[in-house]
C-alpha positions in Angstrom: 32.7 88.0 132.3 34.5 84.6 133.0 38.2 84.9 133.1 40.8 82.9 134.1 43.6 83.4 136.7 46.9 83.8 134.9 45.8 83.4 131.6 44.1 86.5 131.1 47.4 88.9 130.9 45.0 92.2 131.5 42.7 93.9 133.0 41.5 97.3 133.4 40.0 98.5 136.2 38.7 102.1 135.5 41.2 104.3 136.4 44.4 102.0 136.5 46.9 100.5 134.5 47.3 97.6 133.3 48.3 94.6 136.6 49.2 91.3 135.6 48.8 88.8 137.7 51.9 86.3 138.1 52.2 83.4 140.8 55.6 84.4 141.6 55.4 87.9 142.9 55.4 88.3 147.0 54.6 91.2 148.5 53.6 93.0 145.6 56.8 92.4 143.7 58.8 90.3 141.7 61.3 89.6 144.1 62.9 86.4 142.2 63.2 88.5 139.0 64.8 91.1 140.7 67.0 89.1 143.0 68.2 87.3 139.9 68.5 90.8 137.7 70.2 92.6 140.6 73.0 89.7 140.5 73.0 89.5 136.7 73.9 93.8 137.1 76.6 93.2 139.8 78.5 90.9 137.9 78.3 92.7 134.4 78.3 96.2 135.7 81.8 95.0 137.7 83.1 93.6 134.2 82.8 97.1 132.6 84.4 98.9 135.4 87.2 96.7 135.3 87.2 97.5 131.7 87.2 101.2 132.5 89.4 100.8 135.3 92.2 99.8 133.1 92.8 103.6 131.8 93.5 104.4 135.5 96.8 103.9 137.3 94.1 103.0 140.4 94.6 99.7 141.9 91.1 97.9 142.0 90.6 94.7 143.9 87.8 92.6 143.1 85.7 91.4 145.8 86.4 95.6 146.3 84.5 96.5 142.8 81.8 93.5 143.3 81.0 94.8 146.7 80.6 98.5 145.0 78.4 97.0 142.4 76.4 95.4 145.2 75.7 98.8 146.3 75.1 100.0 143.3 72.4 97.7 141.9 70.5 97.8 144.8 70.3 101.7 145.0 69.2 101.1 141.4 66.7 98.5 142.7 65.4 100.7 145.4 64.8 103.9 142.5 62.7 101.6 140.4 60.2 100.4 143.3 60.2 104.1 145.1 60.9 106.3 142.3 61.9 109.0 145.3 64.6 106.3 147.2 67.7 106.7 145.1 67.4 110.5 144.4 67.2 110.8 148.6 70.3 108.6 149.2 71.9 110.1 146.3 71.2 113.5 148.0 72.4 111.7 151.6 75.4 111.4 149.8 76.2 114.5 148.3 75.0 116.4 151.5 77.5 114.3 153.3 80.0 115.0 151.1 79.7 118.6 151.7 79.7 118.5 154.6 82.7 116.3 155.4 84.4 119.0 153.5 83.2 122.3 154.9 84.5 120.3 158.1 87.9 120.5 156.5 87.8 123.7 155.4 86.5 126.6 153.8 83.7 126.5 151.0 85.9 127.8 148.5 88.9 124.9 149.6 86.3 122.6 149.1 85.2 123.7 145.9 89.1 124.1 144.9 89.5 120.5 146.0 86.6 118.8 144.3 88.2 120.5 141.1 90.9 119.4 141.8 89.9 115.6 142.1 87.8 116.1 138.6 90.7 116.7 136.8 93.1 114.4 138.4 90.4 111.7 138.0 89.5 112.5 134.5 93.6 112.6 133.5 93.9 109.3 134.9 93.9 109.2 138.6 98.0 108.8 138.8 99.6 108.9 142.0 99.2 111.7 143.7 100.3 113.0 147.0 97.3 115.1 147.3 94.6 113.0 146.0 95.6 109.4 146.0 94.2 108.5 149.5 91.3 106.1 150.2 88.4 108.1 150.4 88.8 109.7 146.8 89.8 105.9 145.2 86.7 105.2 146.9 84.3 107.7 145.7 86.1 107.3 142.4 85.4 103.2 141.9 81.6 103.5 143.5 80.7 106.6 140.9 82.4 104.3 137.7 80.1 101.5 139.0 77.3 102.9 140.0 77.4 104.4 136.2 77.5 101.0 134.4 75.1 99.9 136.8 72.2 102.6 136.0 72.7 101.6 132.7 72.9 97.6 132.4 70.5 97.5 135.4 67.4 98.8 132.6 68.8 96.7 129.7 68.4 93.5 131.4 65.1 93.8 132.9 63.5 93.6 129.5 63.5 90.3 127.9 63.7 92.5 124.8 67.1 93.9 125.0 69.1 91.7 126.4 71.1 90.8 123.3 71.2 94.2 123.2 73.0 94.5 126.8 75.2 91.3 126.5 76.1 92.5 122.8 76.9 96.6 124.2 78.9 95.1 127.6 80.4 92.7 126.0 82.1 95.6 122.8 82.8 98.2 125.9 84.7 95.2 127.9 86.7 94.5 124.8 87.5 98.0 123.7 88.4 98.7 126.8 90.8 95.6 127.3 92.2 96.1 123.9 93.1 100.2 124.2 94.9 99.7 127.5 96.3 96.3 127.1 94.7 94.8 130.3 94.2 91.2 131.5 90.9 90.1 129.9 90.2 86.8 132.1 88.7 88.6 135.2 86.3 91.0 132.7 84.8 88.1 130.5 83.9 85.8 133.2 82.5 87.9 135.3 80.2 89.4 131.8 79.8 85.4 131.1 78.4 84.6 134.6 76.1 87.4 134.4 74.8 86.8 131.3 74.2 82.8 132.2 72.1 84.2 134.8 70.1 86.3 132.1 69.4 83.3 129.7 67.4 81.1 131.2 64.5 83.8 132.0 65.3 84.8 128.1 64.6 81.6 127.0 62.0 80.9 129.6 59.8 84.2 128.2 60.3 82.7 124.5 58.7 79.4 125.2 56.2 80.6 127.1 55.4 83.4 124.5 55.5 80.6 121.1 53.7 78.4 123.2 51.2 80.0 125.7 52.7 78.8 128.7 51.6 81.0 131.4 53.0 78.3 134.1 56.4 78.7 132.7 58.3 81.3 134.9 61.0 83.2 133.3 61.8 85.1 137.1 62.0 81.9 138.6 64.3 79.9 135.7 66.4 83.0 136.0 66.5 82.5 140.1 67.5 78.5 139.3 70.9 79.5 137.7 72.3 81.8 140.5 73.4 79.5 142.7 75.0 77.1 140.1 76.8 80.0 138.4 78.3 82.2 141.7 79.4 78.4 142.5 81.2 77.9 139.3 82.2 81.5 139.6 84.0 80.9 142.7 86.0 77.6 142.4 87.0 78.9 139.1 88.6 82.0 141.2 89.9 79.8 144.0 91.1 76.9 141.8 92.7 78.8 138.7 96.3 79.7 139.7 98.1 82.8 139.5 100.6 82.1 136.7 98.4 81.1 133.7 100.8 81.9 131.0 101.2 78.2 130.1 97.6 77.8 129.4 97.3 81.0 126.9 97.9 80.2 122.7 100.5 82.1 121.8 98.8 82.6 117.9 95.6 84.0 119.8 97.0 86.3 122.1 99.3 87.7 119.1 95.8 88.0 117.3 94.3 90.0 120.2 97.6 92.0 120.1 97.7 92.8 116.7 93.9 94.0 116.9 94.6 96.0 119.9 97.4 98.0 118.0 95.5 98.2 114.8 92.8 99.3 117.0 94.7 101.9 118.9 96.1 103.2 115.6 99.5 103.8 114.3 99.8 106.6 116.8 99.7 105.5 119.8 103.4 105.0 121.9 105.2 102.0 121.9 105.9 99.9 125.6 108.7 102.0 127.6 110.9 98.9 127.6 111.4 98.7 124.1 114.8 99.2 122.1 116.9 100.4 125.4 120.3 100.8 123.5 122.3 104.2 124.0 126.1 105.3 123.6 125.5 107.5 126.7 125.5 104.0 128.7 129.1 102.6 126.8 130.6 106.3 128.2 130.0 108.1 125.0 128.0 111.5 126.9 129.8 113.6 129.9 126.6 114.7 130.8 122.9 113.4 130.9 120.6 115.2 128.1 123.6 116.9 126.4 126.4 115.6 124.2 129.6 116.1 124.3 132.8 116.1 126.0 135.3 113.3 127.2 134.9 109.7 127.5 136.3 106.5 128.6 135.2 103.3 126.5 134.3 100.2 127.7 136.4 96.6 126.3 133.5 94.6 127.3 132.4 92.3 124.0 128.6 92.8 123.6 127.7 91.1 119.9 129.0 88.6 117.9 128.5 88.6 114.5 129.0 86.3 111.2 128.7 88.1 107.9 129.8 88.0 104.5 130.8 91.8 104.3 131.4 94.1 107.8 128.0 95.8 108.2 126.8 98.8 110.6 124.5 97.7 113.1 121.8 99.8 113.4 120.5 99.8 117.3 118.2 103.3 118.1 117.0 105.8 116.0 116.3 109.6 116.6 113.9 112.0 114.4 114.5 115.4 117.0 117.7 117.7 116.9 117.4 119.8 120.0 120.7 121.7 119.9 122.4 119.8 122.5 120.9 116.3 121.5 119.0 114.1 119.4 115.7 112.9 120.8 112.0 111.7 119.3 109.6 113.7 119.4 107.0 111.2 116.9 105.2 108.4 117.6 105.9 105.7 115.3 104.1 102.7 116.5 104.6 99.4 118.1 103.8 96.7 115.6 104.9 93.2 115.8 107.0 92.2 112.9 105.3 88.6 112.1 102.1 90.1 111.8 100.4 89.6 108.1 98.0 92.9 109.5 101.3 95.2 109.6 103.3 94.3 106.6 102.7 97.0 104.2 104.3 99.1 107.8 106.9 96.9 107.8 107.9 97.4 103.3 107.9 101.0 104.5 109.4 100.9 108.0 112.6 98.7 106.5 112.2 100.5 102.4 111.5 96.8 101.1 109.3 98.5 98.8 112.0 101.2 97.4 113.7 101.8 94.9 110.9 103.6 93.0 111.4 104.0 89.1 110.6 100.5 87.5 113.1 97.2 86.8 115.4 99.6 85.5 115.6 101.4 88.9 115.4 98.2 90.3 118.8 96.3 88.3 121.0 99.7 89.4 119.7 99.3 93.0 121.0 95.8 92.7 123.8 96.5 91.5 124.5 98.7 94.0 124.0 96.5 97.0 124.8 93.3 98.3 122.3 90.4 99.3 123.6 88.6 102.6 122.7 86.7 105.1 123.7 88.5 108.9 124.1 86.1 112.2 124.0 88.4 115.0 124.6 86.3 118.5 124.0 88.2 122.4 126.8 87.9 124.4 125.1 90.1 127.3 121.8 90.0 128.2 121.5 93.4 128.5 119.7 94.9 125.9 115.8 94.7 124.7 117.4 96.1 121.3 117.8 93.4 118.0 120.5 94.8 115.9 119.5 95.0 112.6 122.0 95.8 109.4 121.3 97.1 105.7 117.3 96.8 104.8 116.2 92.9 106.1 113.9 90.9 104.5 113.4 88.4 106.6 114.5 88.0 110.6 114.4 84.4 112.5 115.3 84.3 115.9 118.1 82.0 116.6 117.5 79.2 119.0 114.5 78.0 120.5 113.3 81.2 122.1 109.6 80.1 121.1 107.6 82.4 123.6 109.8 85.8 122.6 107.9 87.8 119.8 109.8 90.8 118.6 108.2 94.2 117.1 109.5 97.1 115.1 108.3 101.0 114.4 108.1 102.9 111.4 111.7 104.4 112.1 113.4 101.0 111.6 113.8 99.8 115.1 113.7 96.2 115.9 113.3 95.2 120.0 111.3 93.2 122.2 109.9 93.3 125.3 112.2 91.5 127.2 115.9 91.3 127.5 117.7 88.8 124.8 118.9 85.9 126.9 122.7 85.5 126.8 124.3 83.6 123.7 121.2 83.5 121.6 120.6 86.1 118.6 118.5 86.8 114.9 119.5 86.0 111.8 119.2 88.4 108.9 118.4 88.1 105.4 119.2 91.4 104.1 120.7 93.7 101.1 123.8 96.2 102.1 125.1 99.3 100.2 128.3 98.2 98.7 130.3 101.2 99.1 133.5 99.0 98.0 132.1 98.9 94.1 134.1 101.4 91.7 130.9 102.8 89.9 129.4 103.5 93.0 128.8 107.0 92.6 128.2 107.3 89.0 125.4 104.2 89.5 123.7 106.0 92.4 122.9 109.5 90.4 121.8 107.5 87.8 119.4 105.3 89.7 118.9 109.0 91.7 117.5 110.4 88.1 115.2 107.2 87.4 113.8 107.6 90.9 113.4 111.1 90.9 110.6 111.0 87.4 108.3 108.8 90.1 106.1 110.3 92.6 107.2 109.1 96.2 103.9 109.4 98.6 106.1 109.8 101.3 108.5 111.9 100.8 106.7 115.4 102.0 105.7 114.2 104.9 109.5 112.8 105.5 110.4 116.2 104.5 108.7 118.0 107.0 109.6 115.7 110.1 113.2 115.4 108.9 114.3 118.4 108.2 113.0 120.7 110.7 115.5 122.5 113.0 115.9 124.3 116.0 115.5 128.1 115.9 118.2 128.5 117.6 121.2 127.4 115.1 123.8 129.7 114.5 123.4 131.1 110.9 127.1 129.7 110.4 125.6 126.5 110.2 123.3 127.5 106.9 126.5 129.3 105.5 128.7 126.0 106.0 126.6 124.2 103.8 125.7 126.7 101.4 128.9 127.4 100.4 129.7 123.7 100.4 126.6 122.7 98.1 126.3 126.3 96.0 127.3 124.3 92.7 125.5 121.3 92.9 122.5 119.8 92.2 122.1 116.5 93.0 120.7 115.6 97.1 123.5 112.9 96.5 126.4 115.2 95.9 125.4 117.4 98.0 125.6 114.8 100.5 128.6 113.3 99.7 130.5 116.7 99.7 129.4 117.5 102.9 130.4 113.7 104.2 134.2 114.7 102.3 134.4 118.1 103.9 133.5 116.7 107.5 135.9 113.5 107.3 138.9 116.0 105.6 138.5 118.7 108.2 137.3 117.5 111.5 140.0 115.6 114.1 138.7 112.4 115.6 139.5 112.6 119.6 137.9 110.5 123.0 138.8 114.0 124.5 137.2 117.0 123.2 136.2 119.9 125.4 132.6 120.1 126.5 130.4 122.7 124.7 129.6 125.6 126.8 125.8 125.4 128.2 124.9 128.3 125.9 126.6 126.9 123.1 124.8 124.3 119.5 126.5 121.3 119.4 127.2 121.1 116.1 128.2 124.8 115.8 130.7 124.3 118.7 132.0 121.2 117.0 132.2 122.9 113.4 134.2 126.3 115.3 136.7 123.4 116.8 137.0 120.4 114.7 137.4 117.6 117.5 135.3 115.4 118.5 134.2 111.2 118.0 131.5 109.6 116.2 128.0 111.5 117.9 130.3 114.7 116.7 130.5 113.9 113.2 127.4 112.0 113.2 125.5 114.9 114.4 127.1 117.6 111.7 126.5 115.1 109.2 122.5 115.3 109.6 121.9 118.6 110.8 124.1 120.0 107.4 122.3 117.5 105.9 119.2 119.4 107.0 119.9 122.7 106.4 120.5 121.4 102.6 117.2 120.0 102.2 118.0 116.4 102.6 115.7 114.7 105.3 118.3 112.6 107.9 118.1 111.1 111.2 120.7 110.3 113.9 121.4 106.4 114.0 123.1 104.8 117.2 124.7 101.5 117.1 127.7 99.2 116.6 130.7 99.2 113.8 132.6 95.9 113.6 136.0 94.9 114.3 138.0 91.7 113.3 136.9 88.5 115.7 140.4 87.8 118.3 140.3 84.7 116.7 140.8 86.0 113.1 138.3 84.0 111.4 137.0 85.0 108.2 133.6 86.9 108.1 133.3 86.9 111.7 133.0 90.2 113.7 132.8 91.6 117.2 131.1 94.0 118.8 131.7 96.1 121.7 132.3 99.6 124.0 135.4 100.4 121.5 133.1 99.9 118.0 130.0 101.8 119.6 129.4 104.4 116.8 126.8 106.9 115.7 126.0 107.8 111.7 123.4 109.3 110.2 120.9 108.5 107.7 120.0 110.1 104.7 116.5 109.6 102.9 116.3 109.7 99.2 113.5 110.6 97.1 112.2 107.0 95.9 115.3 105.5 96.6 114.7 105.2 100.6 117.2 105.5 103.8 121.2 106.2 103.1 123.9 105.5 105.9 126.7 108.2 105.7 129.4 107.8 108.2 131.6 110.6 107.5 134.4 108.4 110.1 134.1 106.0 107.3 135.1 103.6 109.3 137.3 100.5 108.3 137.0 97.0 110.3 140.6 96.4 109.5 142.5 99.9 111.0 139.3 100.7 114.0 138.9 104.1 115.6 139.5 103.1 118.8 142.1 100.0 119.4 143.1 98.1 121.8 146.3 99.0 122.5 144.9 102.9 123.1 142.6 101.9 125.6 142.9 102.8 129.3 144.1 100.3 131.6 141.4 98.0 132.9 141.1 99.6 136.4 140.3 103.1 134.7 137.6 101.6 132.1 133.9 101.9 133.7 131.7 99.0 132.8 128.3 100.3 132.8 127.2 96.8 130.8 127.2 95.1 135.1 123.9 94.0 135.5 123.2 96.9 138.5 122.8 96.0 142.3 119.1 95.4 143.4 118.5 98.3 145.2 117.0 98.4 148.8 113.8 97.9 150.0 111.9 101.1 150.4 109.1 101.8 152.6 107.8 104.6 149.9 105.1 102.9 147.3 106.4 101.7 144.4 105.1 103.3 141.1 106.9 101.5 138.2 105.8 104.7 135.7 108.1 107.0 137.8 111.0 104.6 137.3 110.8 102.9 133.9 109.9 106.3 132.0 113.0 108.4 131.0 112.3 112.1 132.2 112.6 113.9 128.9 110.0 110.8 127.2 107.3 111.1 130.6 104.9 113.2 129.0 105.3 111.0 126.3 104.5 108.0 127.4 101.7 108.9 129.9 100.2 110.8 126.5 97.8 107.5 125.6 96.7 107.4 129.2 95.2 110.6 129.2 92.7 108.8 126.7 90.5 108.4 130.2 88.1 111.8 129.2 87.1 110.9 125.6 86.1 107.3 126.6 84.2 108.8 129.9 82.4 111.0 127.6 82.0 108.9 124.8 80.6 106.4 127.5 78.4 108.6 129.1 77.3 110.1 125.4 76.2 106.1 124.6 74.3 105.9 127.7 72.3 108.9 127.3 71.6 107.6 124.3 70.6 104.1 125.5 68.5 106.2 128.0 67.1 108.2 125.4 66.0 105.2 122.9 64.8 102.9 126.0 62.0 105.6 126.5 61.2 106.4 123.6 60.5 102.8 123.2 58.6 102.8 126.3 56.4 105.5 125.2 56.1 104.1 121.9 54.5 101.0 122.9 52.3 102.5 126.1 51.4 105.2 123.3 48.1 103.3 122.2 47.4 102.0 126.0 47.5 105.7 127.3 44.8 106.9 124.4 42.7 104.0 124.9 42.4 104.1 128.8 39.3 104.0 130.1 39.6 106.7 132.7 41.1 109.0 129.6 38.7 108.0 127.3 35.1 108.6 129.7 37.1 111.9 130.6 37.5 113.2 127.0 34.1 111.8 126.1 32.2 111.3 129.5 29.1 110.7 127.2 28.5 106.4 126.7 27.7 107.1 122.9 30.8 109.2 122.1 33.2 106.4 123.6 31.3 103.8 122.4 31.9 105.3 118.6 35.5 106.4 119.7 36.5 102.9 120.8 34.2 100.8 117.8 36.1 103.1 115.0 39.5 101.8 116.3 38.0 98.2 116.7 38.1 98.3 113.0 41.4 99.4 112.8 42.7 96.5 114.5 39.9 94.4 112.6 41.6 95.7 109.5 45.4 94.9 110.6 43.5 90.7 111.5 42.7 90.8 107.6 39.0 91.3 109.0 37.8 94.6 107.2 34.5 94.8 106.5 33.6 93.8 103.0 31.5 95.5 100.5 27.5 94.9 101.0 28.2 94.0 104.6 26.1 96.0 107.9 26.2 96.1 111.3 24.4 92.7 111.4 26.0 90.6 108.8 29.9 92.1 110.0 30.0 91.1 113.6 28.8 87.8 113.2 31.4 86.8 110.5 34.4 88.4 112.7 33.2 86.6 116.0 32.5 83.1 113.9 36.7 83.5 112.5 37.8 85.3 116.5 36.0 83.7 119.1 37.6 85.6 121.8 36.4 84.2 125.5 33.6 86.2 126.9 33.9 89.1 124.2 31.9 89.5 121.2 32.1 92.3 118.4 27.6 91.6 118.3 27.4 92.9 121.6 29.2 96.1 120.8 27.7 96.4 117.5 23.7 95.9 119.2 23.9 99.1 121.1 25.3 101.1 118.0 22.3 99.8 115.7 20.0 100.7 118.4 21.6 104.1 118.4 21.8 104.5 114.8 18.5 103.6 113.8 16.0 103.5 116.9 17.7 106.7 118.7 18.6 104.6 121.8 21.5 106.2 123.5 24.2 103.4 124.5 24.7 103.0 128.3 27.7 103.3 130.4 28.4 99.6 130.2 28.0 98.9 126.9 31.2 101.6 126.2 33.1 99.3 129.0 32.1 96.4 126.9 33.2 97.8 123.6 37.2 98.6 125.8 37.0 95.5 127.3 37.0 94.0 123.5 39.3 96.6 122.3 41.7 95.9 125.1 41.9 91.8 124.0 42.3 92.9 120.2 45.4 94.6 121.3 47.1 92.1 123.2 46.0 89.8 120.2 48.1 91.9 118.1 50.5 92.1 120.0 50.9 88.0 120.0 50.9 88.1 116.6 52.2 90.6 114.7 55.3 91.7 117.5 55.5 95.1 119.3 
């Protein structure tokens, strides 16, 4: 049988598989493929571990991770060759392991400490004392990279899936990026030079497939591009400088953003550095975590503000009455305000979409209010916080501050990332209660009663969240406001009265006694009756609570008259610092109730009353840089208020689900790539010559066996025998339309007419014929129909 080297992609001798012959393989291997596949795996398996990385607090270098991968690949390399190399270095490893630690201690400290390390690696490898040293960051990066590398390292081998293996590295690298808000450059070109590698070979195997190319290499075209592509790879590292921000497009990396958070879902916590303002830095807390008890104001102007009316200034917002404090406990986003993706969150987060109850609802709610437009300028840098008054429509950042984005969450706060430069603001278009009109009251249960006939979708779940209470308020506190709010109906009057009864009863004083530590603030402060504005502001939302109206404790500035007595123009500072509350209405939206009710003309807290300016601490001073310290610096331990830690490090802890949904995807992988393998090797296995002459080891039986599936194939070539046709008139007709080299379906069909009719048995070779023409129909099909 005449056959050709390199053009004949089979052959069978009895007993074996099938071994192609290629001009590139040396030493009985492929070694440009595999060269070229190994570096293809370093590079993408070092992009998904940066990916992964990410969820870590673990600083990763990366010639560090693309030596690790190095490692990796090739222990991969060495288990496809010798199936028994990588379990043996894998079992060097773990035997060393133990060993190192039954050095350091007893079997059952080992076993205590490699728990230890499972769960401080699966929680997201934070700095620890006990854990964070080099060996375990070690162990840590190699295991993440020899993962990905297991996995990518069978993708990419066959032609087949690699669109498969660029398209599944390339959605982990992103997911990744986008849930932990990583850099993205370093991942995507490394995953780009890898892939560049993979092409030409994929290309390569194409042409040579469509066009029968047997001298077109796709191991060697794949060898070709390394050089060119580590070369690119490398200037690109050495040339590109550190500080790339001027290069980036501010409208796509606000796309990217706005993915990420949609992506992350309205759960997740917003950046520590967010809306920074607090009365407890102006002087107005004694002690940190509780409120309460003497204070010394501040003179320092920190906002200065043109309007057409005075306005409150809303700065922070709290959801979480503790007993001694307010605090959040909810998550309520991080969404950037310009985005078109969040503006249904922002109608809700600022009740742009409230009143409820039709135009009628809606003239009464504008007759209530007041449409204005708010300039609100920085005189300190010192706060992340934007100001906001009333429920804005639209916010423009004064200036040309073109690089600063700012974001909001659902509880109404405005901030941004940075710090407001000095002397540069926002301007508000917004609509302010106007508690000055005469009907006021009268329009408001009115509009109450419209509202009231619509359903609200969010008003149980506001309900729930706003209303809730500590256990451990003094029943007082119910009987207060029952007996305030036994007669009436209306969540209005109710809240009204109980705004009256505070502002008629209650002393204002910067000098109030300290509750005792066993003591409710507001229960102290409605048994004494002193106190400032976090006092009433406090009793005004917790009674408002215990009537079943949900509120929330608001921190910001009131206004006073501008030292320069121009008309609508305000300042803000230490001595107009002030707390309210705010009160939700059903369909209506969020209420301010100050019960100080306080008046920009006659201010709470004067000049003339103030301390002189030796005694007044200015907390507003930028602080000293502190010294250098020879302890690491970990920015999470620093930035992170104590009583908001656990908190913030909640999203990190996201590092087990994507592990295991990781490691789920890759059994999977595993899973479909052999049952792909055994798919297609499925018809080689039952048609091997050495299974076939063992299940029929007589010539006539695997003759018959191998003819009857010659027809199959026949059948599948639009070559079934037609009706009238014999063993004589059949073959001819399929070899006159095959012609396959140095086959014929005659010669197999001579032997069974001999058998049939003259009772000649068929000899050995004539079965190895009939394979040998069986084996070419199949790679036929193959080449034409697809696997």
């Amino acid at each position: 049988m005449n056959r050709k080297h390199d053009t004949t992609p089979f052959t069978y001798p009895e007993g074996t598989k099938e071994a192609v012959s290629r001009p590139n393989r040396r030493f009985g291997w492929d070694w440009q493929g595999t060269l070229a596949d190994g570096i293809a795996c370093i590079l993408l398996s070092t992009a998904v571990a940066f990916g992964l990385f990410a969820f870590t607090e673990l600083e990763y270098g990366l010639w560090d991770s693309l030596g690790y991968a190095a490692i990796a690949a090739i222990a991969v390399c060495l288990c496809r060759i010798r199936w028994w190399v990588f379990p043996a270095l894998l079992g060097a490893m773990a035997g060393g392991f133990a060993l190192f630690h039954a050095i350091a201690g007893t079997l059952r400290e080992a076993a205590a400490h490699a728990v230890g390390i499972g769960g401080w690696l699966l929680s997201g490898a934070y700095y620890s004392e006990l854990y964070t040293t080099p060996f375990t960051l070690g162990l840590f990066q190699f295991l993440l990279v020899l993962l990905c590398a297991a996995a990518i390292l069978p993708l990419i081998r066959r032609a087949v899936l690699l669109p498969v293996a660029a398209a599944l590295t390339l959605g982990v690298v992103l997911a990744c990026h986008l849930l932990a808000r990583s850099d993205l450059a370093t991942s995507l070109a490394l995953w780009a030079a890898g892939l560049v590698i993979l092409l030409p070979g994929f290309y390569a195997g194409r042409v040579a497939k469509s066009h029968g190319g047997a001298d077109i290499s796709p191991s060697r075209m794949k060898a070709v591009a390394i050089p060119g592509v580590l070369l690119a790879l490398l200037l690109a590292m050495a040339l590109t400088p550190e500080d790339t921000s001027h290069w980036q497009s501010r409208s796509l990396n606000n796309l990217i953003a706005d993915i990420a958070t949609l992506f992350r879902g309205p759960g997740s916590s917003g950046p520590w550095s967010a809306s920074n303002f607090s009365l407890e830095a102006l002087g107005f807390q004694a002690e940190t975590g509780r409120l309460g008890g003497p204070v010394v104001l501040t003179d320092r102007d920190t906002l200065s503000v043109t309007s057409l009316v005075p306005v409150y200034l809303k700065g922070t917002v709290s959801d979480t009455y503790t007993g001694l404090g307010w605090e959040n406990r909810y998550s309520d986003g991080d969404y950037r305000y310009e985005s078109l993706l969040f503006r249904s969150g922002r109608r809700e987060a600022f009740d742009l979409d409230r009143p409820l109850g039709g135009y009628r609802a809606r003239g009464l709610y504008q007759s209530l209010t007041r449409e204005i437009d708010v300039s609100i300028r920085h005189e300190v840098n010192t706060y992340t916080t934007l100001f906001t008054a009333g429920r804005p429509s639209d916010i423009r950042l004064s200036g040309s501050l073109y690089d600063t984005e700012f974001y909001f969450n659902l509880r109404s706060e405005l901030y941004m990332y940075l710090r407001m430069p000095s002397l540069y603001g926002i301007e508000l278009e917004t609509r302010v209660w106007d508690w000055n009109n005469p009907e006021f009251d009268d329009t408001f249960r009115r509009l109450e009663q419209l509202a009231l006939s619509r359903s609200d979708s969010r008003y149980d779940a506001l309900l729930e969240r706003y209303t809730a209470l500590p256990d451990t308020l003094p029943d007082s506190v119910y009987d207060a406001v029952a007996a305030l709010t036994a007669e009436l109906d209306s969540p209005y009057d109710k809240a009204t009265c109980i705004r009256d009864w505070l502002a008629q009863t209650a002393t204002y004083t910067l000098n109030p006694q300290l509750p005792p530590e066993d003591a409710d603030f507001v229960a102290y402060f409605l048994e004494t009756g002193e106190g400032y504005c976090t006092y009433y502001a406090s009793a005004m939302a917790v009674l408002a609570r215990c009537a079943g109206i949900p509120s929330r404790y608001v921190q910001g500035f009131a206004l006073e008259r501008h030292p320069s007595g121009e008309e609508n123009r305000y300042m803000a500072n230490g001595r107009t610092a002030h707390a309210w509350a705010e009160l939700y209405f059903h369909g209506i939206g969020w209420v301010e109730f100050d019960p100080l009710l306080w008046d920009v003309d006659a201010p709470l807290n004067p000049r003339e009353e103030l301390p002189e300016p030796e005694q007044v601490e200015t907390p507003l001073t930028p602080e000293p840089e502190p010294e250098p310290s020879t302890e690491p610096d970990f920015p999470y331990e620093s930035v992170v208020p104590e009583n908001t830690l656990s908190e913030a490090a909640a999203p990190r802890s996201r590092l087990l689900p994507v592990l295991l949904a990781a490691m789920a995807v890759l059994v999977l992988l595993a899973l479909l790539r052999l049952g792909f393998a055994w798919a297609m090797n499925s018809k080689l296995r039952a048609y091997a010559s050495n299974r076939v002459f063992r299940k029929y080891p007589v010539p006539a039986d695997a003759l018959s066996y191998y003819y009857t599936d010659i027809l199959r194939q026949l059948a599948l070539l639009d070559l079934a025998p037609r009706p009238g046709e014999t063993l004589s008139t059949f073959p001819g007709r399929v070899d006159r339309r095959l012609a396959l080299e140095g086959c014929s379906l005659e010669a197999i069909a001579q032997p069974l007419t001999r058998m049939y009719f003259a009772g000649q048995a068929p000899s050995r070779s004539d079965a190895e014929l009939a394979r040998d023409y069986h084996q070419r129909l199949e790679h036929l099909l193959m080449e034409r129909l697809g696997r």
